[in-house]
Structure formats: structure tokens, C-alpha cells
Steps between C-alpha positions, in 0.01 A plus 500: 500500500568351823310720819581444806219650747513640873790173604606549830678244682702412811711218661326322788505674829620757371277841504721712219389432133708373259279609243229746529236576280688508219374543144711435231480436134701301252488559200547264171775625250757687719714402783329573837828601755407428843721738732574577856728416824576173622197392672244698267258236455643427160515097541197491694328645237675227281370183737152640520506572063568067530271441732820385744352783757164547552404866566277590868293715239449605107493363198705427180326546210573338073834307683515122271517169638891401650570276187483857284735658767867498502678657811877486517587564929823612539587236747414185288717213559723316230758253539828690424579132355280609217623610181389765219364215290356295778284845629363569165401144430327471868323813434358373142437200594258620823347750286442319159752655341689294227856454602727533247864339537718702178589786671555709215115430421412600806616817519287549159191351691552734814555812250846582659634734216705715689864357492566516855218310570577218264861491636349531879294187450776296324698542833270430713386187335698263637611716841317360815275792691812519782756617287295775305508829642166693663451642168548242283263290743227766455518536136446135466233494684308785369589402143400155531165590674416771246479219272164384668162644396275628767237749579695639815825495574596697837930503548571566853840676452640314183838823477591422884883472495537576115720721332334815340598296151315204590227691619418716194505138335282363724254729508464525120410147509193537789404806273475243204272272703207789446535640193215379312290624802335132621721517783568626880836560624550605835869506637599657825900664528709762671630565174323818343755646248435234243114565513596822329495335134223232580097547448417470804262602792633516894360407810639652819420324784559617854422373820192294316381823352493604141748771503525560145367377126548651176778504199877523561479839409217612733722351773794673444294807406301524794784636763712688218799252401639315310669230714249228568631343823514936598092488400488169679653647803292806512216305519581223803581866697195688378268209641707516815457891492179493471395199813720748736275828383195279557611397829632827588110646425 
């Protein structure tokens, strides 16, 4: 497991903490959801997992080297000149992968059994990154680099703009990426419903704090519903709650 220990970070001059004193754990074999508002801390915590941000104090503790770390940031550029084919093959090629040009073999290779997904990939073979939809662009991507064998892999909202359809798919693919427990997922979203069916352990992060961590069913459990982004809710206003009683003291 990955620990993350008393990380507290801010922005320079700036005197409110981005992070602060957080301690988290990820753990190998489930997905860990990281959580919270805009703003949370969530991609901080990313940049300073990489080494991008360097933390005022704490330490990070069993994290491999960068070459046994794949993050996916929500933001990445490609050339919408790019096509299906052309992706895959750049993303083999950079990581070793061997690239193989039938595409019927590989699909086989990149164990797409589900018809959808075979029929998904034959469309998008020859269709430039411009013309597919949000969707389509996202399912590449997290196909294709699901396909690459690391020790980490942290998604920074890989469902952003996805139909529920697309996302279920999607996220039975990252679930795939640990299931013979030698791997770390960790995948921040705003989209909690899906987590329902998925082994997996959330992270609520709020204002740099740990808010929450525990099962999907603790979470929901813990303020009596059934609705996640209800349970989610209740707890953003409980922390509030509870800064005005301290104040108010």
C-alpha cells in the first residue's frame, strides 16, 4: 500500500493550505475514489503522488519510481488530427507495447469481448480525435492506456463528459487493471452512483482535510441513505456545521 503521511501544502504567498496534514492510504487490489468539491486538493494530491509538486511538509511512503507510474490528467493534449489507429500505435510504441496493425487481432490482444466494444473500436479506427464524440474520445483513451502494465495508475477524472453507458464500461476496465492485486488504482470523479457495483474504497476530501474513508457502503451508511451524491452532500454541510459550532463556542 501506498501511505501518504501528515502532507500539507500551499501555493506561494499564500497562507491557506491546500493540503493539510493529510493521511491517506491506497490500497493495492481495489479502486481508491478520491472525492470532494472543486478545489478539494484532489490534483494537488495528484502532482505531489509524481513528484510534479513538492509538499512544504510530510512524507510519501512505498510510492515506485515514475517509469512504474501511469497517470492519465484529464487535460492532456492530442492532436484532434489523430486517429483511433494512430493513438493506439503512439501509445505502444512509447510504452513498449507491440503494435499490432490487423485490427481484428487486436481486439483479441486488447481482450475486447464485449460486442460493443469490438464494434466501438472498428469505428473509431480510422476517425481522427475531432470528429469522435467526448465519449468515444475517453473510451479510447482509457482502453488504449489500460493496455499498459504499471504498478500505479492514478486517472484524474477518466467518466468526465461520458454517458452513464460509457461509464459503467469504463470503469469495468480500470477495475480490471487490479484484479490480481499487484496494482494501485486511484481515480478521482463526481460520479458516485457507478461506485455502487465496484470494489472499491473512497476518499473524501474537503478543504485539504480527510473528510471521509471507508467502503461504498459505510459511506452511504453513515448519514442513513441510500443516494450517494445525498451522503455526499450531508457530509460537505456537516463539516460546514460543525466550523460554525466551533466558531460559535
Amino acid at each position: 500500500m501506498i501511505l501518504l503521511k501528515n502532507i500539507s501544502f500551499s501555493y506561494p504567498k499564500s497562507s491557506i493550505n491546500v493540503l493539510e496534514n493529510l493521511n491517506v492510504t491506497f490500497e493495492k487490489g481495489i479502486a481508491n475514489i478520491l472525492i470532494g468539491l472543486n478545489g478539494a486538493g484532489k490534483t494537488t494530491m495528484f502532482d505531489i503522488l509524481i513528484g510534479e509538486t513538492k509538499p512544504l511538509k510530510g512524507e510519501i511512503i512505498n510510492f515506485p519510481i515514475l517509469s512504474e507510474v501511469l497517470y492519465h490528467v484529464q487535460g492532456a493534449y492530442i492532436s484532434y488530427l489523430v486517429t483511433g489507429k494512430d493513438y493506439i500505435k503512439l501509445v505502444f510504441t512509447i510504452s513498449g507495447k507491440k503494435f499490432i496493425k490487423e485490427i481484428d487481432v487486436l481486439i483479441e490482444d486488447m481482450g475486447l469481448v464485449n460486442t460493443r466494444e469490438k464494434d466501438l473500436l472498428k469505428g473509431l479506427w480510422n476517425k481522427r480525435i475531432g470528429q469522435m464524440s467526448v465519449g468515444e474520445r475517453r473510451w479510447l483513451y482509457i482502453t488504449t492506456l489500460c493496455q499498459i502494465k504499471k504498478k500505479v495508475y492514478i486517472f484524474d477524472e477518466p467518466t468526465a463528459g461520458v454517458d452513464p453507458s460509457s461509464r459503467i464500461i469504463i470503469y469495468k476496465r480500470l477495475e480490471e487493471l487490479v484484479e490480481n492485486n499487484e496494482a494501485t488504482l486511484i481515480v478521482s470523479t463526481h460520479h458516485l452512483h457507478e461506485l455502487k457495483n465496484m470494489r472499491c474504497k473512497i476518499i473524501l476530501l474537503h478543504k485539504g482535510k480527510l473528510l471521509f474513508e471507508g467502503s461504498y457502503s459505510q459511506f452511504i451508511g453513515q448519514h442513513n441513505t441510500i443516494n450517494p451524491d445525498e451522503a455526499f452532500d450531508k457530509f460537505i454541510t456537516s463539516s460546514y456545521d460543525g466550523i460554525v459550532a466551533a466558531n460559535a463556542k
